[in-house]
C-alpha positions, 0 to 999 in steps of 0.5 A: 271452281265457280266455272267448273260443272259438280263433278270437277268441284268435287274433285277439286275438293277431294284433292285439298282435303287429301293435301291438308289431311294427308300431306300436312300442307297449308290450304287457303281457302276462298269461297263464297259458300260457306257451307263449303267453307265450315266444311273444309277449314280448321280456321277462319278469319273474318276481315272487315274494312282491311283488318282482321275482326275475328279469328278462330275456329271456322264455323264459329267464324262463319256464324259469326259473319253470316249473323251480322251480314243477316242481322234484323238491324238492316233497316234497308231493304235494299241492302239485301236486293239481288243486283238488277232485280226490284226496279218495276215491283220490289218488298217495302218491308219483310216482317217475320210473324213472332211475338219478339220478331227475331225468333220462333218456338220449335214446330211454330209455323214460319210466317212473314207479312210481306209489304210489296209495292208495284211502279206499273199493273202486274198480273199472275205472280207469286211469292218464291222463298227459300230457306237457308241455315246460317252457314248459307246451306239452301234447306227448301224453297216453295213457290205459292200456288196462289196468284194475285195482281197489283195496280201501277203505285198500289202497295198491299200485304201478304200472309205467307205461312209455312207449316210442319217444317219442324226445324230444328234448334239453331239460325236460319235466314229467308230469302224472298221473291217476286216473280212468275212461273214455278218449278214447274215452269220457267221461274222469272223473279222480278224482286229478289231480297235475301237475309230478311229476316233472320231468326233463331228456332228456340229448342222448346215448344207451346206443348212445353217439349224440349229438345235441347239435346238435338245435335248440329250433325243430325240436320236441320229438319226434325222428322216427326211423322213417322212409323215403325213397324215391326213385321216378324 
């Protein structure tokens, strides 16, 4: 399925949910996609060092392994550094801007203090960062518009606030990098971090709202601004 364009995934995806569901068949399933993985499989099972470290229900299982594959105890970076990326500039540290640094109020802006130290002097980059549910499904990515510059051996921190997103109750992970060009342009990332820093949305508010009662099936962003109008 890696190889194939979406048209030939999706086909192949229709072709063994129609086998198990239809034909009462076995399918085993192996993916790298987990949101692909919760959607389709009854039941998971997570191996770890050649034995079976969990069983059950599938996206129970994927939570389970996304959690610890994510988990704010990874004390080195580079454990979550996409290969070939970070040798000239890399993240020193990515800290997530919270009073308990693991999770947020709903409607809490999303904020990060990003440690960023640089080999030799670079010019016009910007901050990319995505955002992604436990079960690895991408909810948005920003490029800043601000630019900034570092000197060769220079480390420095930055700020970067995302505000009115509304996420809804549940685990989310970032994903962060360095680079040049937007979406706009060609993007061109010279450091990619992924899974710094993982964090829980609580389901209440600073105003003393709750929404606990939110259902998984209904997404993961909570639509606020809008208007109904009645015309007739």
């Amino acid at each position: 399925m890696a190889v194939g364009d979406a048209e030939f995934q999706k086909k192949c995806l229709g072709k063994m949910q129609d086998v198990a569901t239809n034909e009462g068949r076995t399918v085993l399933f192996v993916s790298h996609n987990m949101g692909a993985v919760s959607a389709l499989c009854n039941q998971g099972i997570y191996l770890a060092g050649g034995r079976v470290k969990a069983l059950g229900e599938a996206e129970a299982i994927v939570t389970h392994y996304l959690t610890e594959l994510f988990s704010n105890e990874v004390e080195d970076i580079a454990q979550l550094r996409f290969a070939g990326t970070g040798k000239e500039i890399r993240f020193q540290d990515i800290v997530l801007l919270s009073e308990d640094g693991s999770s947020l109020v709903f409607g809490q802006p999303i904020g990060y203090e990003l440690s960023i130290k640089s080999d030799i002097d670079l010019d016009d980059l910007s901050i990319g960062s995505s955002l992604f549910t436990i079960t690895g499904t991408c909810i948005g990515t920003l490029f800043t518009k601000e630019r900034f510059s570092i000197k060769a051996n220079q480390e420095i921190e930055l700020d970067l606030i995302i505000r009115d997103l509304n996420l809804a109750p549940g685990s989310y992970y970032a994903g962060c990098s360095i680079g040049r060009g937007s979406q706009n342009t060609n993007r061109s990332d010279l450091e990619i971090v992924v899974g710094k820093h993982a964090f829980q949305v609580l389901p209440m508010s600073h105003e003393g709202d709750s929404i606990a009662t939110w259902h998984s099936g209904w997404g993961s962003v909570v639509l606020q601004d809008v208007q109904l109008t009645i015309v007739s």
